[in-house]
N, C-alpha and C positions, 0 to 999 in steps of 0.2 A: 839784426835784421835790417834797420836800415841803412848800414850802410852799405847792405846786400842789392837792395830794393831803390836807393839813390843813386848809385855810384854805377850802375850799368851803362853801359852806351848803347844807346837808341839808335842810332842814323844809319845800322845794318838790315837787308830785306828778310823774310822770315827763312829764305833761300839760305844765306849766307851766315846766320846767327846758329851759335852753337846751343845746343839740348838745353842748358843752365837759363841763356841770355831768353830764349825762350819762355821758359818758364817763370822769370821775373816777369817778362811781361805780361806771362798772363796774370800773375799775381797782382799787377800795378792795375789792368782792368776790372779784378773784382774789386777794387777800393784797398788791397793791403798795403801799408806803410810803414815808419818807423812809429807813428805812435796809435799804431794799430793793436793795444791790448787792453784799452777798457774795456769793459761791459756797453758803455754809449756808444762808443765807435763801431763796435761790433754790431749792433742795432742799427747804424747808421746803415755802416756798410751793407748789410743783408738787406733790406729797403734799396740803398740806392744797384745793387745786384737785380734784385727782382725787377726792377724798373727798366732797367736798361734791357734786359731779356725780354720783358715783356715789348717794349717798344722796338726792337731788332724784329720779334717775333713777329709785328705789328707791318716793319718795314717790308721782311721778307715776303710775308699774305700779298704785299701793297703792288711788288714789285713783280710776282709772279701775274696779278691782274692787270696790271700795265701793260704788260709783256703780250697777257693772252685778246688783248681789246684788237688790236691790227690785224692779229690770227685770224679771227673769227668772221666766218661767211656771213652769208645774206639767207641762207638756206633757211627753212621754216621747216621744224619737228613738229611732227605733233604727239612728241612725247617731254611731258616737264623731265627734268632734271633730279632725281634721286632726294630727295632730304636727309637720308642717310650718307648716303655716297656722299653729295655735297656737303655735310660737317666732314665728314672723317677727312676727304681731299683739305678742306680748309686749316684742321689740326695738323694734318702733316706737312701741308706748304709752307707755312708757318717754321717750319724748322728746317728750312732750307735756304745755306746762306751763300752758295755757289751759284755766282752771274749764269755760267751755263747749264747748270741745274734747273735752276730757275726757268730757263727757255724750256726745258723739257716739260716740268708740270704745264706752262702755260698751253703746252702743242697738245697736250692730255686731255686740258678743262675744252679747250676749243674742239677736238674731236667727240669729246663725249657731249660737249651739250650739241652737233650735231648729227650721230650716230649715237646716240644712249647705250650701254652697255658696252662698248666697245673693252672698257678698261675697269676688270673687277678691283674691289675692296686688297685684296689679295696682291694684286702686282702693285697698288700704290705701297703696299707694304714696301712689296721687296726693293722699288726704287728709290723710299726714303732710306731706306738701311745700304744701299749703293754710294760707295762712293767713285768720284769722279775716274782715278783710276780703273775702277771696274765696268765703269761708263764707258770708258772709252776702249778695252778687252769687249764686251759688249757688241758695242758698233762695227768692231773689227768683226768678230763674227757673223753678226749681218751682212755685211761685207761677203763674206765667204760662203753666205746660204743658197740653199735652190728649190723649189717646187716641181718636185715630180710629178709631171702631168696634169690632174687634173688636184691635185692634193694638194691643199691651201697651205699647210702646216711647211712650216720652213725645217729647213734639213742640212746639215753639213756634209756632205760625200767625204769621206773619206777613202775610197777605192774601191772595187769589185772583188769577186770572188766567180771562179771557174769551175763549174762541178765536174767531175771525170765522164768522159762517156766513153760511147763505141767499143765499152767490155774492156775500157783500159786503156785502148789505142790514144785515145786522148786524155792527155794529164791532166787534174789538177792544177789551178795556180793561185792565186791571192797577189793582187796589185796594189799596192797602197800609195796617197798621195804624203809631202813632207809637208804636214800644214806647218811648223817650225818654222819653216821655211815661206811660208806665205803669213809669218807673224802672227803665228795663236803655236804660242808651244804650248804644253800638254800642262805646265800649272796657269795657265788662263782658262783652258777645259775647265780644271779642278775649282777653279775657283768660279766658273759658271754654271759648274755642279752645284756647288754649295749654296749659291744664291736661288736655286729652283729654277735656270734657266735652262739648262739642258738637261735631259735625263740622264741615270748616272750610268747605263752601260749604253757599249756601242752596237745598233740593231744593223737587220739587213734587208731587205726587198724579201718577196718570192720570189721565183726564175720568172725572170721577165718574157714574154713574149717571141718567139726567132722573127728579126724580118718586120717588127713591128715599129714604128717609126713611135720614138720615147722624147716627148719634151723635157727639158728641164731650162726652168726659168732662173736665172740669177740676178735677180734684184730687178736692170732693166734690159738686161741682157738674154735672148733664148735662143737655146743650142739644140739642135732634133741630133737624136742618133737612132741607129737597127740595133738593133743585139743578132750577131751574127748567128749566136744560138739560143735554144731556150735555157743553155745551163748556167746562165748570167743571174746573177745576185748584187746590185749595188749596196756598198754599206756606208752607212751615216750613223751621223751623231744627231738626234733630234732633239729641236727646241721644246719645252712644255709649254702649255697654255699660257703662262706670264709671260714665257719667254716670245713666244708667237704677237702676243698684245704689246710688250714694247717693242716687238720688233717694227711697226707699225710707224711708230716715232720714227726710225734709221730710213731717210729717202736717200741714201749716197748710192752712186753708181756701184754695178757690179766691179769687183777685183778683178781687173781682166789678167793680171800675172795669173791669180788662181785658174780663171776660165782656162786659159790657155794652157796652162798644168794639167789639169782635169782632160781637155782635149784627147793632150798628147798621152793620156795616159792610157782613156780609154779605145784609143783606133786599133788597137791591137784587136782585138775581140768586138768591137762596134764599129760601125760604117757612119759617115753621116746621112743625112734623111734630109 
């Protein structure tokens, strides 16, 4: 082992080190070595393991409150601040060692102490069990969201649907957009199924309105369309309640490639307003 555990070259990024080179290193940060097989050393090490975890742990709390002091208004609640809520946020901050992770709890503690409730027990969950990859799957989604009218709940269109009329005369059709193609393929979906951010099948409207002028809001972008008849159904992918509350965190402009897919998709069957 040591000369497993000496003999590595360090001066490589965690990028560019192979599975093995990795793993030594993590081995050199819990304290293992070559004369790593007393019973005293083993004592030692576990002590100086705990220590360091706990003062990371320590860092992490320090560095997400740093973060959230410049966030934070001038606004006046007059609602305190959860004592529940606020351990469990502090337990979970605490194990969060990602710079921009970090920015995200701080944008949290700073909305909720001046909206209270904004951000249940439940989504601090699902964000500490997020990682940065799916963070950023995530934001793309947001990205691609929209607010139907007057419906706060954020929403993914994924295309319409045409009911047959006129005894026939008029066909059927199903219009789909290529979100793939707007950068969320279908295992980003799956994998923001799995996190409780979007619900797990794809729903649809009722027949909307003929002639009825239909906002939809994209982030900060809003688009009116008619539905040229009432046998229009928009279908989407919708966010859940967590998903809805960290959506809250994502200020980025609307996708306008998406906007303008969606557009062109719906003028077939919709008019603008």
């Amino acid at each position: 082992m040591t000369d497993n555990l000496m003999s590595m070259p360090s001066g490589r990024t965690d990028n560019s080190r192979t599975a093995r080179q990795q793993v030594v290193s993590l081995a050199r940060r819990i304290g293992l070595s070559g004369d790593s097989d007393t019973a005293k050393n083993l004592t030692l090490r576990t002590e100086k393991r705990l220590q360091d975890w706990q003062e990371q742990r320590q860092a992490n709390l320090e560095s997400v409150l740093r973060q959230a002091i410049p966030l934070a208004g001038s606004t006046v609640s007059n609602k305190e601040l959860d004592p529940d809520w606020q351990f469990q946020f502090c337990q979970m901050a605490e194990q969060i060692h990602n710079d921009k992770m970090q920015k995200l709890w701080a944008q949290i503690l700073t909305t909720e102490l001046s909206l209270p409730g904004s951000f249940s027990l439940r989504t601090l969950d699902t964000l500490k069990s997020m990682t940065q990859r799916e963070a950023m799957q995530f934001a793309r989604v947001v990205s691609l969201s929209t607010q139907i009218g007057q419906d706060p709940s954020r929403k993914v269109i994924t295309g319409y649907r045409r009911e047959a009329g006129f005894g026939g005369f008029s066909s059927a059709k199903q219009e789909s957009l290529n979100l793939s193609g707007q950068g969320l393929p279908y295992s980003a979906i799956l994998t923001l199924r799995d996190l409780g951010l979007l619900f797990a099948t794809e729903l649809e409207t009722g027949p909307l309105a003929a002639k009825q002028p239909l906002l939809l809001r994209c982030q900060t972008h809003n688009m009116r369309f008619s539905p040229k008849s009432g046998r229009l159904r928009l279908r989407y992918y919708r966010f859940t309640q967590v998903g809805d509350e960290l959506g809250q965190l994502i200020t980025d402009a609307a996708n306008e490639e998406y906007c303008q897919a969606l557009t062109k998709l719906l003028l077939d069957d919709f008019i603008t307003a």
